[in-house]
C-alpha positions in Angstrom: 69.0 -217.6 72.5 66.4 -219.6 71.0 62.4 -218.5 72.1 60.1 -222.0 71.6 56.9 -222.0 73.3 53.9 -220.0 74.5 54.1 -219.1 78.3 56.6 -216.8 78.6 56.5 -217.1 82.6 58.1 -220.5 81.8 60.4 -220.0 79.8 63.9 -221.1 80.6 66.5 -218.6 81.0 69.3 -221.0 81.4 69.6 -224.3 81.3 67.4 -226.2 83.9 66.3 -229.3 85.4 62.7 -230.2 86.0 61.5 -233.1 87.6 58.1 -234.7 86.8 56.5 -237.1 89.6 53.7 -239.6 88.7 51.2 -239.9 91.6 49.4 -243.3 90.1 46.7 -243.4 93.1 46.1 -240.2 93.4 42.5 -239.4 93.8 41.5 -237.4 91.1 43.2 -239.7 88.2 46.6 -240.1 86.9 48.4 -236.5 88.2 51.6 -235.5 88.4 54.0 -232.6 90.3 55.9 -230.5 88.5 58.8 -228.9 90.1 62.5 -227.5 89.9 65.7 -229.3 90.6 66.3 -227.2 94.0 62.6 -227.9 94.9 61.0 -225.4 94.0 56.9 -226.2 92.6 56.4 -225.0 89.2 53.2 -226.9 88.0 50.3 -229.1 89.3 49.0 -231.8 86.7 45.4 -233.8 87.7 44.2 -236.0 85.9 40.7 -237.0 85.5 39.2 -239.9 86.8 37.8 -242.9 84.5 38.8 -240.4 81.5 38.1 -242.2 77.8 40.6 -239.5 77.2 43.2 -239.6 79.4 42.4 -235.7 79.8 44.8 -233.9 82.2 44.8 -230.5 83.6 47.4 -228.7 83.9 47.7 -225.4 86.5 50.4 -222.8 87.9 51.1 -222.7 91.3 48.9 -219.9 91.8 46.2 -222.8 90.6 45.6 -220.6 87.0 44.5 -223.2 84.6 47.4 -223.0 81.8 45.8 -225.8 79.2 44.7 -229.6 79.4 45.7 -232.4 78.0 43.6 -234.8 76.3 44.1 -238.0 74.0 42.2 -238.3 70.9 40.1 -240.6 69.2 40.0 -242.0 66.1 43.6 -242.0 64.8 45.9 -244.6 63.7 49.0 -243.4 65.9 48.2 -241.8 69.5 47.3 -238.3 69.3 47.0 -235.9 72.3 45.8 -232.1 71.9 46.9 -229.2 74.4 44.3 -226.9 74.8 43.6 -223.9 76.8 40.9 -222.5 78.7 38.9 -221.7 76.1 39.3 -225.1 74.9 41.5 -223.7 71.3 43.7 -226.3 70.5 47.6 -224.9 71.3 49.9 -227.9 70.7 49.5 -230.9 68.9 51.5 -233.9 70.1 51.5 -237.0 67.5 53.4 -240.1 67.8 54.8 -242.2 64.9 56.2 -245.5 64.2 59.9 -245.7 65.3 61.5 -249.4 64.8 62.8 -248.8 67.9 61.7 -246.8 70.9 59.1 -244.0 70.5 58.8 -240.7 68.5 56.3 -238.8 68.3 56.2 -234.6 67.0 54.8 -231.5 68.4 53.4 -228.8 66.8 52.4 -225.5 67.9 52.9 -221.6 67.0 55.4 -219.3 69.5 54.1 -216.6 70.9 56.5 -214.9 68.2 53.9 -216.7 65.6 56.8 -218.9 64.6 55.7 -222.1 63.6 57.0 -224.9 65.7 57.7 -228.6 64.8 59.6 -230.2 67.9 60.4 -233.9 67.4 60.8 -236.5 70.5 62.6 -239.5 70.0 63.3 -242.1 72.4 65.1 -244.9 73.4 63.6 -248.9 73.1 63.2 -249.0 76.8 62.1 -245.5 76.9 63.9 -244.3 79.6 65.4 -241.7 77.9 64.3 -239.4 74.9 65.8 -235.9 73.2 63.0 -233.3 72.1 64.8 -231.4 68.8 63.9 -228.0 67.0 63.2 -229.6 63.6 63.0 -225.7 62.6 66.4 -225.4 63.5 68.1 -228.1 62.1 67.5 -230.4 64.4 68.7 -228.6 67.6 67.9 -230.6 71.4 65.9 -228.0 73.2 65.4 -230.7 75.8 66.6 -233.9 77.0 64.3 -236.6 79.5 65.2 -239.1 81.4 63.6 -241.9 83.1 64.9 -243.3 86.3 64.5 -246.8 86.3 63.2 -249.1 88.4 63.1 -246.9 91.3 60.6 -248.5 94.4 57.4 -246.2 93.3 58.1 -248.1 89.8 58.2 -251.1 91.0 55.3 -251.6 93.9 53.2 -249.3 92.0 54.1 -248.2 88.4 54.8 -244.6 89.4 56.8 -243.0 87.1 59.8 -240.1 87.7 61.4 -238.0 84.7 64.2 -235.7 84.9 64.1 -233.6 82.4 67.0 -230.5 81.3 65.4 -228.0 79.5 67.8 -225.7 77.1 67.7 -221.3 77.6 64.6 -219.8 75.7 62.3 -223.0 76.0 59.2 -222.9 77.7 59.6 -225.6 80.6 55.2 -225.9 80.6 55.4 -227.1 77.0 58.0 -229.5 77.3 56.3 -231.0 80.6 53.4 -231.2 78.6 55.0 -233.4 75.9 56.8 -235.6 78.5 53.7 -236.3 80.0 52.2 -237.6 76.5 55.3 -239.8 76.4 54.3 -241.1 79.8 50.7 -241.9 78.6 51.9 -243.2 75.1 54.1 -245.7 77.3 50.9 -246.8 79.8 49.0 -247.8 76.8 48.4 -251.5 76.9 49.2 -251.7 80.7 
């Protein structure tokens, strides 16, 4: 079994399904919930309101800040940092061109001090997307989709991803990168 990420409390032991909700008028910003297939809440996600950053913090359900997310400034392709408490950078999510659909690669050291390069690639309508190992020949460590044109989508722009995350990969991270995708996709709206 494969070990890719940093909290080990979320790491996936077998394969499973987490669902990321947009709550678009939401009063603190931009926020999203976080939670299992059967239900269960894993992770709260507010964002921040009138943010030049898009910044985003993320927290367990115990409400223990895990990291934030925050766009940055000045490059040519979108660029979002995960950092933690302390505000040390943790993951680096960096989109790319694709001819068609998105990509964008994250980069980050395991809590094994493995070096990771994960690579997200989706599809033209961006409703789906595979996140591969690129450390491991390209394996999918997790796979989102996008349902589309559901009646939060279309009234209001709220946004729903189901996403299957593979044993050994930590399901924080992965949300994390989803919800870069999410804000790669607003930009322009």
């Amino acid at each position: 079994m494969v070990n890719i990420g940093i909290f080990q409390q979320f790491m996936a032991r077998q394969p499973e399904t987490i669902i990321l909700k947009e709550h678009v008028f939401s009063l603190p910003g931009d926020s999203f919930s976080i939670r299992l297939a059967d239900g269960t809440p894993i992770l709260q996600v507010k964002g921040k309101v009138f943010s030049l950053r898009s910044r985003k913090k993320v927290r367990d359900m115990a409400g223990n800040h895990l990291f934030d997310i925050r766009k940055e400034l000045l490059h040519i392709h979108t660029t979002f940092v995960i950092k933690d408490p302390r505000r040390l950078k943790i993951m680096k999510v960096k989109s790319s061109f694709a001819p068609l659909g998105s990509k964008a690669t994250a980069t980050f050291t395991s809590q094994n001090g493995k070096q990771e390069s994960l690579q997200m690639k989706g599809n033209f309508f961006d409703t789906s997307a595979e996140i591969k190992d690129k450390t491991q020949g390209s394996l999918t460590v997790a796979s989102i989709n996008r349902k589309l044109l559901n009646g939060g989508e279309l009234l209001f722009g709220q946004q729903t991803y189901n996403v299957r995350v593979e044993p050994g990969v930590d399901k924080a991270l992965i949300a994390a990168m989803c919800i870069c995708l999410d804000e790669k996709n607003n930009e322009g709206k």
